[in-house]
C-alpha positions as CSV (number, residue, x, y, z in Angstrom):
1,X,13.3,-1.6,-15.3
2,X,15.2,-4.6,-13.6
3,X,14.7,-6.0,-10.5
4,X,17.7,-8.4,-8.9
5,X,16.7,-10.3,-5.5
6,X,16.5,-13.3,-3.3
7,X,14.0,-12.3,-1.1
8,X,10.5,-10.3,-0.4
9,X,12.0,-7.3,-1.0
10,X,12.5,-7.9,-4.6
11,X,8.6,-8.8,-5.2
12,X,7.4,-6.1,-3.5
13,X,9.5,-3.8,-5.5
14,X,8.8,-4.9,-8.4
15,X,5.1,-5.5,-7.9
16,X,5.2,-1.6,-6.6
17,X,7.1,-0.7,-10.0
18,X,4.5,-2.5,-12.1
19,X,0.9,-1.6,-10.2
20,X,1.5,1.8,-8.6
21,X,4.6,3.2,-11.3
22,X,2.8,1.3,-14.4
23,X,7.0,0.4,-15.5
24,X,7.6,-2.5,-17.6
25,X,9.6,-4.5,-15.0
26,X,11.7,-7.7,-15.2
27,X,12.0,-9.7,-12.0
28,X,15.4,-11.7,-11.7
29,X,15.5,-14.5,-9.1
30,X,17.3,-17.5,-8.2
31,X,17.0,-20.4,-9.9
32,X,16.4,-23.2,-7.4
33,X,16.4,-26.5,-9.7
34,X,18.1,-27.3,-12.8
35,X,17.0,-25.6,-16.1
36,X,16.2,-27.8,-19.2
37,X,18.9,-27.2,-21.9
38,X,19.1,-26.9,-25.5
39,X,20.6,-30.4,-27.2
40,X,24.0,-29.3,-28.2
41,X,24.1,-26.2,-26.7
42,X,26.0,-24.9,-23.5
43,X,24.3,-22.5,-21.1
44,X,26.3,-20.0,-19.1
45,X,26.3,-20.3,-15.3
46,X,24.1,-17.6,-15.5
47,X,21.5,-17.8,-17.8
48,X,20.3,-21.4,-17.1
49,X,16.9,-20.7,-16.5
50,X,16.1,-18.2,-19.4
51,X,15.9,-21.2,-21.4
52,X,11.8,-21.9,-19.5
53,X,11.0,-18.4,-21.5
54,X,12.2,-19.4,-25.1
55,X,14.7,-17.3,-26.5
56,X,13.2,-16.6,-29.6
57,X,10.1,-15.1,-27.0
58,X,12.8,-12.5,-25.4
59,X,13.7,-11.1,-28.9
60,X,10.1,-11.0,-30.2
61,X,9.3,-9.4,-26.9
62,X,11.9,-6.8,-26.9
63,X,11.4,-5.9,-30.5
64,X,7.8,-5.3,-29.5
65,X,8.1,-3.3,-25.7
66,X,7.6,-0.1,-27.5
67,X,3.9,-0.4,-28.6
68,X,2.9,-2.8,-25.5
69,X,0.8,-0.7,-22.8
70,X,2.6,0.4,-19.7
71,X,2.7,-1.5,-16.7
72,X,1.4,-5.5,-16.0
73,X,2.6,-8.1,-14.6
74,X,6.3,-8.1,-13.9
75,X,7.9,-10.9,-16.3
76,X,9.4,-13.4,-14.1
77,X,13.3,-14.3,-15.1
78,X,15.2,-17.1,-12.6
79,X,18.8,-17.3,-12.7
80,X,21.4,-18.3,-10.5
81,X,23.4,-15.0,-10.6
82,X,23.2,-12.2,-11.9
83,X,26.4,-12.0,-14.2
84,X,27.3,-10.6,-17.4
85,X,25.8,-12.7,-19.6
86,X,22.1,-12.1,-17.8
87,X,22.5,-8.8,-17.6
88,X,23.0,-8.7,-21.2
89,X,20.5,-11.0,-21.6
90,X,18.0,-8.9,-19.7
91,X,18.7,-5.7,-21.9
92,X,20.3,-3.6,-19.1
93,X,21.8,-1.5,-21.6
94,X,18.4,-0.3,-22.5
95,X,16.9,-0.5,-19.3
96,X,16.1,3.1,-17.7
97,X,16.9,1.4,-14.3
98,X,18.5,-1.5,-12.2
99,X,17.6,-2.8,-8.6
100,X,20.1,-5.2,-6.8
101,X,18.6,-6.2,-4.0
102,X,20.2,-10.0,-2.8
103,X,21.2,-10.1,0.7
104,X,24.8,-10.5,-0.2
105,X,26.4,-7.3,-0.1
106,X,29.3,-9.1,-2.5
107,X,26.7,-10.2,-5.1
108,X,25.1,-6.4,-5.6
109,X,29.2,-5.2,-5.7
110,X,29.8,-7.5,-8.3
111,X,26.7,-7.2,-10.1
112,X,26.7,-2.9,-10.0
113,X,30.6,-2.8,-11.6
114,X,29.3,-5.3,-14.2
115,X,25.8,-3.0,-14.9
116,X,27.6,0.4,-14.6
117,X,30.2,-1.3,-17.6
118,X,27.2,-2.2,-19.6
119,X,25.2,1.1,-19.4
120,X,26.8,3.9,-17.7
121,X,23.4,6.0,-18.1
122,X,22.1,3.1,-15.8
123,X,20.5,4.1,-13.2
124,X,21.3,2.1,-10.1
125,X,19.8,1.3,-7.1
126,X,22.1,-0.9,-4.6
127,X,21.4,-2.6,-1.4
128,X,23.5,-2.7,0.8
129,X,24.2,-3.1,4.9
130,X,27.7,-1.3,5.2
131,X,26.8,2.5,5.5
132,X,30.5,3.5,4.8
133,X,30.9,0.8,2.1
134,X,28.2,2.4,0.6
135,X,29.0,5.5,0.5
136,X,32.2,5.0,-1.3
137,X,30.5,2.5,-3.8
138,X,28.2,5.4,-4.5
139,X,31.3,7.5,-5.4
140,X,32.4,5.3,-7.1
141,X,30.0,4.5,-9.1
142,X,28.8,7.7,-9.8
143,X,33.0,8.8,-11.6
144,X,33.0,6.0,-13.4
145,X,29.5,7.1,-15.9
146,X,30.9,10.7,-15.8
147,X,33.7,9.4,-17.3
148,X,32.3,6.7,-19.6
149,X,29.6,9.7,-20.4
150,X,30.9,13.2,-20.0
151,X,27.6,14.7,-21.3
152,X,25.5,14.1,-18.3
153,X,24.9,17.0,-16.3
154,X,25.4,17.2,-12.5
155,X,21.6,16.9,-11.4
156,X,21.1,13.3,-13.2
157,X,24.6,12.3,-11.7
158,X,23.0,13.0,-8.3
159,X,20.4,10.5,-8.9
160,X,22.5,7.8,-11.1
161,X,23.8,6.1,-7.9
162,X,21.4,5.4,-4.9
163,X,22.5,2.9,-2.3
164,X,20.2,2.1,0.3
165,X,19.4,-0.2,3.2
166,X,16.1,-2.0,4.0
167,X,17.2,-1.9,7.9
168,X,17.8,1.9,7.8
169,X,14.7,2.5,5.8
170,X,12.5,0.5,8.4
171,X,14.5,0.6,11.5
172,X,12.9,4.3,12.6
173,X,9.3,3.1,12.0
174,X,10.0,0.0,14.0
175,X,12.3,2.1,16.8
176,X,8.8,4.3,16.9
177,X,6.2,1.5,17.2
178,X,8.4,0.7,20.3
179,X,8.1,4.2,21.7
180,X,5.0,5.3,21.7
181,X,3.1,2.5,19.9
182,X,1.6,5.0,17.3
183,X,4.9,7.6,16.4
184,X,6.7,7.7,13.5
185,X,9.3,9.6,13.0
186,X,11.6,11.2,9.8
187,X,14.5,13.3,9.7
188,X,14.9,16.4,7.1
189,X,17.2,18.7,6.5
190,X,18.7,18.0,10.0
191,X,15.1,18.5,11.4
192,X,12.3,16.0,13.1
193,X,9.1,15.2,11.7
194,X,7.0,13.5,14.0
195,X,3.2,12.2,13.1
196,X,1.6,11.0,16.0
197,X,-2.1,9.3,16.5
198,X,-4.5,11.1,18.0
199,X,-8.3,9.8,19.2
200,X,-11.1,12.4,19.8
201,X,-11.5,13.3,23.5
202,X,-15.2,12.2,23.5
203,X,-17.5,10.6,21.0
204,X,-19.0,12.9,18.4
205,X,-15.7,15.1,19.0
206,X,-13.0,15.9,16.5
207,X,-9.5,14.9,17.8
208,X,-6.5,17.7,17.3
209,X,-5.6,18.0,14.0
210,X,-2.2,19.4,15.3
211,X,0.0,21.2,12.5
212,X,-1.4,19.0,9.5
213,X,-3.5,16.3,9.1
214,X,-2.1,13.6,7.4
215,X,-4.9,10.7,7.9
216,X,-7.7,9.5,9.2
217,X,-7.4,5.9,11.1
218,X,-9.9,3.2,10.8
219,X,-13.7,3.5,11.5
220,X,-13.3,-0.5,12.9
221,X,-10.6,0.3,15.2
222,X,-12.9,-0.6,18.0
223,X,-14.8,-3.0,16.0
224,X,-13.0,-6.7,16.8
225,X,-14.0,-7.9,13.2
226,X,-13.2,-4.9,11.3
227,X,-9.9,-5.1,8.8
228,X,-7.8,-2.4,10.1
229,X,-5.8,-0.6,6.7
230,X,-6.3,-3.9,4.9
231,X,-7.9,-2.9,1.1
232,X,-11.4,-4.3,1.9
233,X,-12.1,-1.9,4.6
234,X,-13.4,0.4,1.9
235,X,-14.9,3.7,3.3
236,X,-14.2,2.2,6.5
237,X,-11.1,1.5,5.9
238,X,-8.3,4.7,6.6
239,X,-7.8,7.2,4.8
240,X,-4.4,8.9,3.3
241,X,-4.3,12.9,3.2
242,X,-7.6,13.9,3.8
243,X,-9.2,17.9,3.6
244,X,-10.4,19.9,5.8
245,X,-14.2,18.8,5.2
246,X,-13.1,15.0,5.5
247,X,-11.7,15.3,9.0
248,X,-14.5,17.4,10.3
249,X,-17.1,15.0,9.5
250,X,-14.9,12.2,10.9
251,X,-16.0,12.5,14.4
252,X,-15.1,9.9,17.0
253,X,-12.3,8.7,14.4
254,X,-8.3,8.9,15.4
255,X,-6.4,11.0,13.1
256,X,-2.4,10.9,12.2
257,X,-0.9,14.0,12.7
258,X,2.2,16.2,12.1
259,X,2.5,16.9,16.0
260,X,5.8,19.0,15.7
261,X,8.7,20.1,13.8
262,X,12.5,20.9,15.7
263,X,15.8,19.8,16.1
264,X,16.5,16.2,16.8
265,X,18.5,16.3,20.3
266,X,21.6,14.2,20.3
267,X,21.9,11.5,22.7
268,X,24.9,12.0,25.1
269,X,27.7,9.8,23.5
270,X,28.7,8.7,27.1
271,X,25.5,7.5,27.6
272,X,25.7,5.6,24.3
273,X,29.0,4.3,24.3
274,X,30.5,4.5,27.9
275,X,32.5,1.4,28.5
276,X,33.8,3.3,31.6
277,X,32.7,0.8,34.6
278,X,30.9,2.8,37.5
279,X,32.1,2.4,40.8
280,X,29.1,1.1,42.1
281,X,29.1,-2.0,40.1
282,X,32.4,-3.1,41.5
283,X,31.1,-4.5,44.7
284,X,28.2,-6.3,45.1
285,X,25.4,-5.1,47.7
286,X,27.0,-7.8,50.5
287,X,30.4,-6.1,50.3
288,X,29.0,-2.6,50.2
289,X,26.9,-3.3,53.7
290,X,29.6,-5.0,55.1
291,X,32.0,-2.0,54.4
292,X,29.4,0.2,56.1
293,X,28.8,-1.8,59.2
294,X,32.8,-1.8,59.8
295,X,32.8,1.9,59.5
296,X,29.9,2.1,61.8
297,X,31.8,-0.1,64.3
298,X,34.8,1.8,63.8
299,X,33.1,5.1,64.6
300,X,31.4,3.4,67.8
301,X,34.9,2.7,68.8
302,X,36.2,5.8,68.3
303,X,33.7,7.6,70.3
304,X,34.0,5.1,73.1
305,X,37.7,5.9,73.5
306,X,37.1,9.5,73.6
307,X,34.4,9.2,75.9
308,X,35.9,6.5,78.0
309,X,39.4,7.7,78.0
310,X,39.0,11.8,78.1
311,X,41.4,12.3,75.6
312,X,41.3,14.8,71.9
313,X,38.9,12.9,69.8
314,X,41.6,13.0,66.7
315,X,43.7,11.2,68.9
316,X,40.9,8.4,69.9
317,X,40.5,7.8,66.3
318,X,44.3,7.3,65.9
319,X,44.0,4.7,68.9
320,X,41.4,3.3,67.3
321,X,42.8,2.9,64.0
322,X,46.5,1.3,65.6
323,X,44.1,-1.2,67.4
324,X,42.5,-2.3,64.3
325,X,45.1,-2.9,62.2
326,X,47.2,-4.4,65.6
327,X,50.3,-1.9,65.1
328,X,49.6,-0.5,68.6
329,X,51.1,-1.1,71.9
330,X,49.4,-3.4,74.4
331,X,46.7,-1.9,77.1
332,X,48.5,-3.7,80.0
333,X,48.5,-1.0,82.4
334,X,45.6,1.1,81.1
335,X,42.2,1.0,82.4
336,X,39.5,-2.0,82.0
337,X,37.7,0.0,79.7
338,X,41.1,1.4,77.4
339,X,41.9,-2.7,77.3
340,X,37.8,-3.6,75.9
341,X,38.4,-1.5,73.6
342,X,41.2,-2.9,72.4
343,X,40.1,-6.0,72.0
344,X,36.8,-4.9,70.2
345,X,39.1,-3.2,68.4
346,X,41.3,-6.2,67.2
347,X,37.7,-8.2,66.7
348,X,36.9,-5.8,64.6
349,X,40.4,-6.0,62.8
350,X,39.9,-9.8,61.9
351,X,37.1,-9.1,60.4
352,X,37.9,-6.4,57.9
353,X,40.6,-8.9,56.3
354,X,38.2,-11.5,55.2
355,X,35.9,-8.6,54.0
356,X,39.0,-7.1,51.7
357,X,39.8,-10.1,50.4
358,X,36.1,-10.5,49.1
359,X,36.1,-7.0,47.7
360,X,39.1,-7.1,45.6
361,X,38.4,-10.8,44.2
362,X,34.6,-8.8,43.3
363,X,36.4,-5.7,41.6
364,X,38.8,-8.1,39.5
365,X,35.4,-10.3,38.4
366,X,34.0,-7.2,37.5
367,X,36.7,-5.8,35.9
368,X,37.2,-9.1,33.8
369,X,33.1,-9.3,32.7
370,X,33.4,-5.5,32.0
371,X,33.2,-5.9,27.7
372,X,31.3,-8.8,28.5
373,X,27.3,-8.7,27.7
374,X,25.2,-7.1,30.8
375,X,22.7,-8.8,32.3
376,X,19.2,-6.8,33.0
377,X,19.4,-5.1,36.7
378,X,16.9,-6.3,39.0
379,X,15.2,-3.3,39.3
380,X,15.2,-2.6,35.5
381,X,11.4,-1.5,34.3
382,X,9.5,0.7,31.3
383,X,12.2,-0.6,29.1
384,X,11.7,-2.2,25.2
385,X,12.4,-6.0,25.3
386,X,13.8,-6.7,21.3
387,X,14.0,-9.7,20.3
388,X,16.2,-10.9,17.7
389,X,19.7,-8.8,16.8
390,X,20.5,-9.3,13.4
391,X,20.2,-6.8,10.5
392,X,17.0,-5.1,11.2
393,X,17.5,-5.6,15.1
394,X,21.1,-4.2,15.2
395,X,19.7,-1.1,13.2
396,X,16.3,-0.9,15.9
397,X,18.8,-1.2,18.8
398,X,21.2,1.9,17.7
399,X,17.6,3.5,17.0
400,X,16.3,2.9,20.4
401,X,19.7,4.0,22.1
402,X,19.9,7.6,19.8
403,X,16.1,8.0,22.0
404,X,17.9,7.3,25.4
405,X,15.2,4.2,25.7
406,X,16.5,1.3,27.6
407,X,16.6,-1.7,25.8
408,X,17.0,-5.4,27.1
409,X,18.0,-7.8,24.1
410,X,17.2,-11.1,23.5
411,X,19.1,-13.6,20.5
412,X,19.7,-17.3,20.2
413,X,23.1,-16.5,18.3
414,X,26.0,-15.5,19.9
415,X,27.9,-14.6,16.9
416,X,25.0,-12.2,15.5
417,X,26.0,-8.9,13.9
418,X,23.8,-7.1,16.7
419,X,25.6,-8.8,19.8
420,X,28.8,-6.2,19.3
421,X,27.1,-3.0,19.4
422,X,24.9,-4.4,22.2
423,X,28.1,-4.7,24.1
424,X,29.5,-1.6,23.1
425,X,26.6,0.2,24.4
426,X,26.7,-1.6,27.3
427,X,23.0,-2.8,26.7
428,X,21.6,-6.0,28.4
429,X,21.4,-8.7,26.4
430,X,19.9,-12.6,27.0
431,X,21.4,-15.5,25.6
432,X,18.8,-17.9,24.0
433,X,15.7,-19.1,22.5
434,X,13.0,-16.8,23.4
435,X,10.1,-19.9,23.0
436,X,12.2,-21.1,25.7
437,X,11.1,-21.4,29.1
438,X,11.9,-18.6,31.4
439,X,14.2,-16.5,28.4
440,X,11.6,-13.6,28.6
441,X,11.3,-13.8,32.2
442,X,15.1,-13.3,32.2
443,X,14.3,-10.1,29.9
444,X,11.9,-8.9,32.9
445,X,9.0,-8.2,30.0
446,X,6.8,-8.7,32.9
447,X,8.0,-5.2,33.8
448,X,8.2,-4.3,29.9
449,X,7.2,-1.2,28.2
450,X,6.7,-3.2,25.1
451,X,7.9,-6.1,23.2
452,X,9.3,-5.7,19.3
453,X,9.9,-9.5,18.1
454,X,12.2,-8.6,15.2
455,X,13.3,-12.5,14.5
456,X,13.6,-14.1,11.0
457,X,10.8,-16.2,11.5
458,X,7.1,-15.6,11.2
459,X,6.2,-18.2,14.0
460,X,9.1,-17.1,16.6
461,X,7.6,-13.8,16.7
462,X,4.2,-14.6,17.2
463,X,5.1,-17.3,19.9
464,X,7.0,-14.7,21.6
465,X,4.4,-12.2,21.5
466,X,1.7,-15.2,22.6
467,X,3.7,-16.2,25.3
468,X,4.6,-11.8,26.6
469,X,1.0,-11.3,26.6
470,X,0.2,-14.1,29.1
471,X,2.9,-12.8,31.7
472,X,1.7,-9.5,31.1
473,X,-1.8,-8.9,29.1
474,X,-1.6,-5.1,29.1
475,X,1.8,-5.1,27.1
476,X,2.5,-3.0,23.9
477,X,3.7,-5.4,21.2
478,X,4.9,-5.1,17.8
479,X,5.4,-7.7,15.5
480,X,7.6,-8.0,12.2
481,X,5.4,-10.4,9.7
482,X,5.9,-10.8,6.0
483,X,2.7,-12.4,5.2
484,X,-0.6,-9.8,4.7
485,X,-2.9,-12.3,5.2
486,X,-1.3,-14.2,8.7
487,X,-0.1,-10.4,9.1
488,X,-4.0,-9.3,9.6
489,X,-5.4,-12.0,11.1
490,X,-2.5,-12.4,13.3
491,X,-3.2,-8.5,14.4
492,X,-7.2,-9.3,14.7
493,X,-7.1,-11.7,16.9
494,X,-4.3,-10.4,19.2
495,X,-6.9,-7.5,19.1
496,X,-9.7,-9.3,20.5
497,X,-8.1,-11.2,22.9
498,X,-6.2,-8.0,24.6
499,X,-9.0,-5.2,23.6
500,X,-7.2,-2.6,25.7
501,X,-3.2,-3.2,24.5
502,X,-1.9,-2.1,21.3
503,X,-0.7,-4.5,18.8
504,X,1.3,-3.9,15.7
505,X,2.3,-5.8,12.8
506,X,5.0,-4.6,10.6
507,X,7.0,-6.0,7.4
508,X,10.3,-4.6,6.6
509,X,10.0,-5.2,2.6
510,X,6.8,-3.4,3.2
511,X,7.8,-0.6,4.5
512,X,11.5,-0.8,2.4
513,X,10.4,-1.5,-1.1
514,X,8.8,2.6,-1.3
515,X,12.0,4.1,-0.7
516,X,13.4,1.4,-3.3
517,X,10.8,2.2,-6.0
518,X,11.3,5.9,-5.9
519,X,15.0,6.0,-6.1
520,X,14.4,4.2,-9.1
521,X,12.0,6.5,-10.4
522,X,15.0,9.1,-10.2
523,X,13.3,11.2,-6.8
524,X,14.4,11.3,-3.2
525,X,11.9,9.5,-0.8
526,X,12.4,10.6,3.0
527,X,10.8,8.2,4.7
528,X,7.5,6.1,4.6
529,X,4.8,6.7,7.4
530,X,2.5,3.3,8.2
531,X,-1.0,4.1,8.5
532,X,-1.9,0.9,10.1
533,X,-1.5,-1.9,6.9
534,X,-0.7,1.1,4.5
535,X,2.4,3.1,4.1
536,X,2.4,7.1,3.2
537,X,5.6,8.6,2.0
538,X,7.7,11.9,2.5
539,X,9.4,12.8,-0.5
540,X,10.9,15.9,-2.6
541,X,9.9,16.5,-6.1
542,X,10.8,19.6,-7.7
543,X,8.7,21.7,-8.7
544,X,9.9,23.1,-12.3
545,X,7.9,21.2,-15.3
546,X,5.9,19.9,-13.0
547,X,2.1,21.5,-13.9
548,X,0.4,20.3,-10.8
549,X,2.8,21.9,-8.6
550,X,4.1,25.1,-10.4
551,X,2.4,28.2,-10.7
552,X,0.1,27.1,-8.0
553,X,-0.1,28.2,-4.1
554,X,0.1,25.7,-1.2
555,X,-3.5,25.7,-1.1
556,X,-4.1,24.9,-4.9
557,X,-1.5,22.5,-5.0
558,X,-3.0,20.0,-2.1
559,X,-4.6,17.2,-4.0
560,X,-7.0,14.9,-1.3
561,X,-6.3,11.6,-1.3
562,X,-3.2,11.9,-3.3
563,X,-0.2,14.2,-2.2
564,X,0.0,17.7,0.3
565,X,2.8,20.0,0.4
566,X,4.1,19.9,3.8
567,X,7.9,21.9,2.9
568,X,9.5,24.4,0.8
569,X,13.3,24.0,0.4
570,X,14.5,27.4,-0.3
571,X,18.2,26.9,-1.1
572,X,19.3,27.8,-4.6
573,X,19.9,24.8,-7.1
574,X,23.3,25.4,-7.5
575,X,23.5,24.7,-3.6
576,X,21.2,21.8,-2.8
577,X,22.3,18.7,-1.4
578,X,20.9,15.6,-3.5
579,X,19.9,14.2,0.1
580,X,17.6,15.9,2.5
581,X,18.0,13.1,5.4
582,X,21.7,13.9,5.6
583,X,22.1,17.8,4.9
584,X,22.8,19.6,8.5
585,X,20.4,22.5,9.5
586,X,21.2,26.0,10.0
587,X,22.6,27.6,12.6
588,X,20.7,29.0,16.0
589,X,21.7,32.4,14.7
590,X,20.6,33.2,11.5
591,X,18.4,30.8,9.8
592,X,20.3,29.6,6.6
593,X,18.0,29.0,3.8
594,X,16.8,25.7,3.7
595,X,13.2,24.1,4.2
596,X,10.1,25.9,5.4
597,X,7.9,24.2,7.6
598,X,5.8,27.0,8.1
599,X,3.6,27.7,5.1
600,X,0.8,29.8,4.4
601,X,-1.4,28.8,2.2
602,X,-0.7,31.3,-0.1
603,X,2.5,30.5,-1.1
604,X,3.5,30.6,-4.6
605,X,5.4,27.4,-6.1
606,X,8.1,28.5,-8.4
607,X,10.2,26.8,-10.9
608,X,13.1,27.4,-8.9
609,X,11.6,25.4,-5.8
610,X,12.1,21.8,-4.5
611,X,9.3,21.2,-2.4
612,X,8.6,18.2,0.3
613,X,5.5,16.3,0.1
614,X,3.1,14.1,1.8
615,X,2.3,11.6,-0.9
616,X,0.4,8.2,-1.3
617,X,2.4,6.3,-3.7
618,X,0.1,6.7,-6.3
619,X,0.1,10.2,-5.7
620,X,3.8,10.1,-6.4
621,X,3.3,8.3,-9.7
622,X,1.0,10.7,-10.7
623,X,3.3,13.6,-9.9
624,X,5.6,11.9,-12.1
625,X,3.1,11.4,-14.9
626,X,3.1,7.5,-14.7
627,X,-0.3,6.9,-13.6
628,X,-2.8,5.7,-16.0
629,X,-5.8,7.9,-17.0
């Protein structure tokens, strides 16, 4: 397998290909200095590094990948692009599968027409940020090895294109964290998963297991020295699909979850994308008093003249109404009462034109700022301050807004990706640096339901959440962090310092690079849960040739530690949809066949099933017979 990237993701996906899938992997990067050359010889654009590994290595190597052992240490290629001639070089038309992750959309274009050319049995696996763009790449790229190999059935054609995004893949886990601090959330088959964490109710108790259990957290959750999820919390540490036995014996430990299974509800559209301008906002609070005191006054009036002058009180208001706007005839000859009046009247008159004037210069400022970013309201409270709007953030923010949670945005850049939807959604949004002075305060994170600090850079986010915790100890942070080892000690001593708030530190590539590795692998991966620093995945296998799963019930077929059957999709092959996430659910009448949430243990796997599983990732490997003995 191939590996193409510029950035975190590539390493973790190809370390995740190599340790947990035991694939022989080639890592492409970019070449950041010159490459030595051959005397005499010209090197393509593209293959100036390979000369570092020798060529005569490569060919040795290659001549000998059949009898070396599965799996090791990805083999390290650096190039400046990946073109023709190092995808040749590379042996794409033998690999089983190619990853093009750079974070130029135009680079993994380029590079998937060139790979698809090459080897149209290739299977590909394209990042990429444009959803729709994607989709018709996908398309595309899927006709173009039917034609160039007309002997591939329909099932491997389902699985020869895959184009995903890191932001989509992360963005509901982060969206979550923001939430409720400990929910994570996956859709299916037009259905919502949601694992929750749950702590006992008392010590020595067992908390709810709920529909399924899917973990067990930390022992040293409480413990300010313990390592949360990191790999040396050993029996401490948590623990991924656990039986029956396992949780009962875990007392006083938290547990995640499945909590519940229905329809996701749709989020109003006008609430999402009004651009309509309320009334109210037209006039400022000033104006709006004003208005009423001049009514008030009005009314006073009004009564006076039908008190004072005995007349029909319709017809005192018309008096009333002539003296205001001074279109009435003088009160020479009336009484001294009908000529006060008057001249309250007329008072009252002078002052309504100022107050006018001030209104419609306030409805055409508003009116002119109405597609301009919102500020927070004064009043504005239990919202999710996010920090940083670019490709993760914009994805977060649309997240956030699908939940109906109010959002206040903060980013340095103008000009980022994220600051146009923020507008369109009519969500508040800052303008500046948020180690600034007085830029969170703006947010109103004092009155914060929690903070996500989603920025490019390691230090922003942890000077941001330094700084929020100070104006407001108590508040629910999440942090993204690319580095394990700042990641956890970051998150330990944020821990001890604020005992009784809940941190969180999450990396995209992390959290991305699961979803990568299956769809390389050829299988559909859902979605990945965190588990504190570990990640456990929702995928569907089928079920035919598979000897751990067919012939075997529900029961028979749960494997601790490595993978639970938590769906059954009953749809006929002929019928399925390759993707679960996108597929629409059944109607409210009759259920249309589809997955079963609901299974008894009994159950029977046949060969005809697809089934959807709660799998470790070397769970998965195993299920796909690429695990060592």
């Amino acid at each position: 397998m191939v590996v193409c990237g510029d950035d975190a993701l590539a390493h973790r996906l190809a370390t995740e290909l190599s340790d947990v899938y035991r694939e022989q992997v080639i890592l492409v990067v970019p070449d950041d200095g010159p490459a030595p050359r051959e005397p005499g010889r010209r090197v393509p654009r593209g293959l100036r590094a390979l000369t570092l590994f020798g060529r005569n290595a490569m060919t040795t190597d290659r001549t000998r990948s059949s009898a070396r052992p599965p799996g090791g240490t990805p083999r390290l290629v650096a190039a400046s692009e990946a073109d023709d001639a190092l995808l040749t070089a590379v042996g794409v038309q033998r690999a089983s599968a190619l990853a093009l992750v750079y974070e130029d959309d135009e680079a993994n274009i380029r590079a998937a027409l060139i790979a698809r050319r090459l080897n149209p049995r290739l299977r590909l696996v394209i990042r990429l940020y444009n959803r729709k763009l994607g989709q018709h790449l996908e398309e595309l790229l899927d006709q173009a090895a039917s034609v160039a190999a007309p002997e591939l059935g329909t099932g491997w054609l389902d699985a020869s294109t895959t184009v995903l995004s890191d932001a989509d893949t992360a963005a509901p886990a982060l969206a979550a964290t923001a939430v409720a601090g400990t929910s994570k959330v996956i859709h299916a088959d037009g259905l919502l998963l949601r694992a929750v964490e749950r702590t006992p109710p008392g010590r020595g108790e067992v908390a709810d297991t709920g529909l399924c259990t899917l973990a067990l957290l930390s022992a040293t959750s409480s413990d300010p020295a313990g390592n949360d999820g990191s790999d040396s919390s050993g029996d401490q540490g948590p623990q991924l699909l656990p039986d029956d036995q396992a949780v009962t014996a875990a007392t006083g430990r938290g547990i995640v979850a499945l909590e519940a299974v229905r329809h996701p509800t749709q989020a109003s559209p006008r609430r999402l994308s009004a651009t309509a301008l309320p009334v109210a906002s037209l006039f400022s609070r000033r104006v709006l008093w004003s208005f009423a005191a001049i009514v008030a006054a009005v009314a006073g009036l009004a009564v006076a003249a039908w008190v004072t002058t005995d007349t029909h009180p319709l017809n005192a208001v018309h008096l009333t109404l002539l003296d205001l706007f001074a279109i009435g005839d003088p009160a020479v000859d009336e009484s001294t009462d009908r000529q006060l009046l008057q001249l309250l009247a007329g008072f009252v008159g002078l002052l309504l034109l100022p107050l006018l004037v001030a209104g419609l210069l306030e409805a055409l400022g508003a009116f002119r700022t109405a597609t301009a970013l919102r500020r927070p309201p004064r009043g504005l409270s239990g919202h999710v301050v996010l920090l940083g709007l670019g490709k993760i953030g914009t994805r977060v923010l649309g997240r956030l807004r699908e939940l109906d949670i109010p959002v206040v945005c903060v980013e340095s850049d103008p000009e980022a990706r994220g600051v146009a939807l923020a507008r369109q959604l009519r969500v508040p949004v800052i303008l500046g640096d948020v180690t600034e002075e007085g830029v969170l305060e703006s947010a109103r994170v004092h009155r914060a339901h929690a903070l996500l600090a989603l920025t490019s850079t390691d230090t922003t986010n942890l000077e941001a959440a330094l700084y929020a915790r100070t104006v407001r100890p108590a508040l629910r942070v999440a942090l993204r962090l690319y580095d394990d080892d700042f990641a956890t000690a970051v998150y330990r001593t944020l821990r001890t310092t604020h005992p009784h708030a809940l941190t969180r530190s999450r990396s995209v590539s992390s959290l991305a690079a699961p979803a990568f590795a299956g769809a390389m692998m050829g299988r559909q991966i859902l979605g990945a849960i965190p588990v504190e620093r570990r990640v456990l995945l929702i995928a569907a296998l089928d079920v035919a040739g598979n000897p751990r799963l067919e012939g075997r019930t529900v029961a028979e077929a749960f494997r601790p530690g490595a993978w639970r059957v938590i769906a059954l999709d009953t749809t006929a092959p002929g019928e399925r949809s390759p993707d679960l996430s996108a597929r629409p659910s059944g109607s409210a009448g009759a259920r249309a066949p589809g997955l079963v949430w609901d299974l008894h243990p009994g159950q029977v796997l046949g060969p005809e099933d697809r089934v959807v599983l709660a799998t470790t990732r070397r769970g998965l490997a195993q299920l796909l017979g690429r695990a060592p003995r």
